[in-house]
C-alpha positions as CSV (number, residue, x, y, z in Angstrom):
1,X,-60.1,22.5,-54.3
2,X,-58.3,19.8,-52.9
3,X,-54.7,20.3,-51.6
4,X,-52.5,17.3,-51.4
5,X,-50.0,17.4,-49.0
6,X,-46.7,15.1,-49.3
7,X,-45.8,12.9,-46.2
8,X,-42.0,12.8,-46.4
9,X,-40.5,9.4,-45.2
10,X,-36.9,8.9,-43.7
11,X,-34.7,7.2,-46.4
12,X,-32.7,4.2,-45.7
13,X,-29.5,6.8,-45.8
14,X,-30.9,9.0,-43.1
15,X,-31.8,5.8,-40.8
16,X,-28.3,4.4,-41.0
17,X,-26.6,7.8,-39.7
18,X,-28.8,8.8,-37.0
19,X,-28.2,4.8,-36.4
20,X,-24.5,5.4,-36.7
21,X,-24.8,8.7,-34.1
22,X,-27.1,7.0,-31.6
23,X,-25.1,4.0,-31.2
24,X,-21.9,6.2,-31.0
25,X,-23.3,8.2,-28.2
26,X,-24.8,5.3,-26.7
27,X,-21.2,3.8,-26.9
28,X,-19.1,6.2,-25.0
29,X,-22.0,6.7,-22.2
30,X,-21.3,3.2,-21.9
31,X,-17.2,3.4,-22.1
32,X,-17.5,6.9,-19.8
33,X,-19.5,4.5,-17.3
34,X,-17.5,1.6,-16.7
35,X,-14.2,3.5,-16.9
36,X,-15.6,5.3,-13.5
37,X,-16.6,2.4,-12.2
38,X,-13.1,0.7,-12.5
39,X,-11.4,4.6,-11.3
40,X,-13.3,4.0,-8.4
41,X,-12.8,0.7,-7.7
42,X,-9.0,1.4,-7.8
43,X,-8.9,4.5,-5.5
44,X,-10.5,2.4,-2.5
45,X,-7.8,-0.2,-3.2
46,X,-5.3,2.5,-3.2
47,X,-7.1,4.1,0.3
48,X,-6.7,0.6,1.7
49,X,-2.8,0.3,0.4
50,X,-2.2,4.2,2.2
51,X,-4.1,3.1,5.2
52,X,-2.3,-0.1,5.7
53,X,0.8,1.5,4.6
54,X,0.7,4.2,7.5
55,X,-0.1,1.2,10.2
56,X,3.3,-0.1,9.2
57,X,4.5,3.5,9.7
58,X,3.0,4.5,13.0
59,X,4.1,1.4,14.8
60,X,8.0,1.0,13.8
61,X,7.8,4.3,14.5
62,X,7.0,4.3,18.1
63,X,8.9,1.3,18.3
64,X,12.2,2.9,17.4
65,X,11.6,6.6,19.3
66,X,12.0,4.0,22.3
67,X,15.0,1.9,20.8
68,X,17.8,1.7,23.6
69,X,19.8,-1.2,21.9
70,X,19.5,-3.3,18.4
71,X,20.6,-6.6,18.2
72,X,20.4,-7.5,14.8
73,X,19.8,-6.2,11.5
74,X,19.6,-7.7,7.8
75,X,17.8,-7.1,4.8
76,X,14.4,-9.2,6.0
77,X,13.9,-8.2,10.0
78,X,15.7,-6.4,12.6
79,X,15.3,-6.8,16.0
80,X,16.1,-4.4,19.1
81,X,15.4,-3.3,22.4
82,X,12.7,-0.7,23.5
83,X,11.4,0.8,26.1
84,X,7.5,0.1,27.0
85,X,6.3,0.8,30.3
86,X,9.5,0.9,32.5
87,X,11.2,-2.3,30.8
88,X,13.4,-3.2,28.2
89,X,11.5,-5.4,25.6
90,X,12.9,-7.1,22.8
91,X,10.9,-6.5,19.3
92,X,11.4,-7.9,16.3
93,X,10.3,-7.1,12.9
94,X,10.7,-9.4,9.7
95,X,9.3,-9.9,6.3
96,X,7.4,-12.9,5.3
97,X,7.8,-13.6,1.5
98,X,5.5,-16.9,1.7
99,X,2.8,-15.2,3.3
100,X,3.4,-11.9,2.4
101,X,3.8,-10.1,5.9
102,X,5.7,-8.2,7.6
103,X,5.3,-9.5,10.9
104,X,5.9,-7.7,14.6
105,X,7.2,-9.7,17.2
106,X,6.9,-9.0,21.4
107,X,8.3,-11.7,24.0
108,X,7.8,-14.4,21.8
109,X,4.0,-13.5,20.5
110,X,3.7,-12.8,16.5
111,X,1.4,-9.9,15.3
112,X,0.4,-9.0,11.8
113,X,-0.2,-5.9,10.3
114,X,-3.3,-4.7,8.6
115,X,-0.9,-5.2,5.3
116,X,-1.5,-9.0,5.9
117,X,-1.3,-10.8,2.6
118,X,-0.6,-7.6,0.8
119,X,3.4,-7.1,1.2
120,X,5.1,-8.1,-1.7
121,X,8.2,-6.8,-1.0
122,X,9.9,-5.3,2.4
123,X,14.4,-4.6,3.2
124,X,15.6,-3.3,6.3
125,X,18.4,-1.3,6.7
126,X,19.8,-0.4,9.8
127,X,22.5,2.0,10.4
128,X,23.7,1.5,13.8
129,X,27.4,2.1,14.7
130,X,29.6,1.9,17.8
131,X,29.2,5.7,18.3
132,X,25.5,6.1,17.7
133,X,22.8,4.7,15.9
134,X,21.6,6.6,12.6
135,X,18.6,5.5,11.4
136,X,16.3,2.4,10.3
137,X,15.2,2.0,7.2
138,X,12.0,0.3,5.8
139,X,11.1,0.0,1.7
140,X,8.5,-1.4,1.6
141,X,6.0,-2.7,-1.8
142,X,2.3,-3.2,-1.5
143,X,-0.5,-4.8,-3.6
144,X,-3.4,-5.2,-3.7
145,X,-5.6,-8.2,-5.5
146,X,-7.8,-7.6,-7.8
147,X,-10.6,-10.2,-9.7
148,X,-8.1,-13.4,-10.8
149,X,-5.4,-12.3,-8.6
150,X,-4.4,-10.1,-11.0
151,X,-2.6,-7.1,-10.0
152,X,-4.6,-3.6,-9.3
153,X,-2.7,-1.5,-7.3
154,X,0.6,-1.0,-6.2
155,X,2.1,1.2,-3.6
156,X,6.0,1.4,-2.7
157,X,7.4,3.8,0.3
158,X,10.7,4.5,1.7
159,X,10.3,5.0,5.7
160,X,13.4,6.4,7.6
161,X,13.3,5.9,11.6
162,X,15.2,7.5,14.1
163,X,15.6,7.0,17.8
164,X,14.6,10.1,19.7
165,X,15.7,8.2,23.6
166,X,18.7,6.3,22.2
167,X,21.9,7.8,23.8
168,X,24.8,7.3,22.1
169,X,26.6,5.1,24.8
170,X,24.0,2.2,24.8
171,X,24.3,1.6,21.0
172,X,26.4,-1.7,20.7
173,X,26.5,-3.6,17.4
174,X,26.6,-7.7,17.7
C-alpha cells in the first residue's frame, strides 16, 4: 500500500505578504535606527551649547560680583571696572556679529569664549543708576552647525548679574 503524501507549496499570494511584513519590519528597524542616531547626535550638540553656555555664565559672573564702576553700556558690550587682585581693572564684554563671539576684553588683550563661532545673537542691558547699580543683563542665542551649515541646535538664555562688592556710592553713570 502506497501512501502518497502531498508537498504543499507557498503560493504567489502568501510570498507577497510575508514579503510585505518582512520588508515593513525591516523598514522601521531601519527608521527606529537612524532616528537614534540623529537624537544622539543632537543631544551632544546640545551638551556642547549648555557647556559653552555656562562658560559665558561663570565668567561675567565673577566679573560683575567684583564690579566697583561701569563705564559704558549698550545693547552689544558693556565695559566696567573690577576688582582682581588688589586693582581696579577695566573689562569689557561685546558681541561680535561677523564672527559670532562674544568677546572678553582685559588691559587691552581680547579673549574668546568656548561659544566661539557659535553666538548668533547676544544684548546687554545694564541697569546702573546714580544711587546703585541693579543688575546686568545678558540674552544670549546659540547654535550649533550641523552637515551644510544647516542649523541643528539652538539654545537661548537670559542671564541676570549682580554686584555683590559694589557700594552704592561708587556707581557713577558716564
Amino acid at each position: 500500500m502506497l501512501i502518497y503524501k502531498s508537498k504543499r507549496a507557498l503560493s504567489l499570494v502568501e510570498i507577497i505578504v510575508i514579503s510585505a511584513i518582512a520588508s515593513f519590519v525591516l523598514v522601521s528597524i531601519f527608521m527606529v535606527w537612524t532616528r537614534t542616531g540623529r537624537t544622539a547626535s543632537r543631544g551632544g550638540e546640545m551638551l556642547d551649547l549648555q557647556i559653552a553656555i555656562r562658560s559665558i555664565n561663570d565668567r561675567i559672573r565673577n566679573d560683575v560680583r567684583t564690579l566697583s564702576e561701569v563705564i559704558s553700556a549698550s545693547e552689544d558690550s558693556v565695559s566696567f571696572l573690577a576688582c582682581h587682585k588688589g586693582r581696579k581693572v577695566e573689562i569689557k564684554y561685546r558681541y561680535d556679529a561677523a564672527s559670532r563671539s562674544l568677546l572678553r576684553e582685559t588691559a587691552g588683550s581680547p579673549g574668546v569664549f568656548r561659544a566661539d563661532g557659535l553666538v548668533t545673537s547676544a544684548r546687554f542691558s545694564c541697569k546702573p543708576s546714580r544711587e546703585k547699580f541693579e543688575y546686568l543683563q545678558l540674552a544670549v542665542e546659540l547654535t550649533s552647525e550641523g552637515q551644510g551649515n544647516a542649523p541643528v541646535s539652538k539654545l537661548a538664555q537670559v542671564m541676570v548679574f549682580s554686584s555683590r562688592s559694589l557700594d552704592p556710592a561708587f556707581v557713577e553713570v558716564k
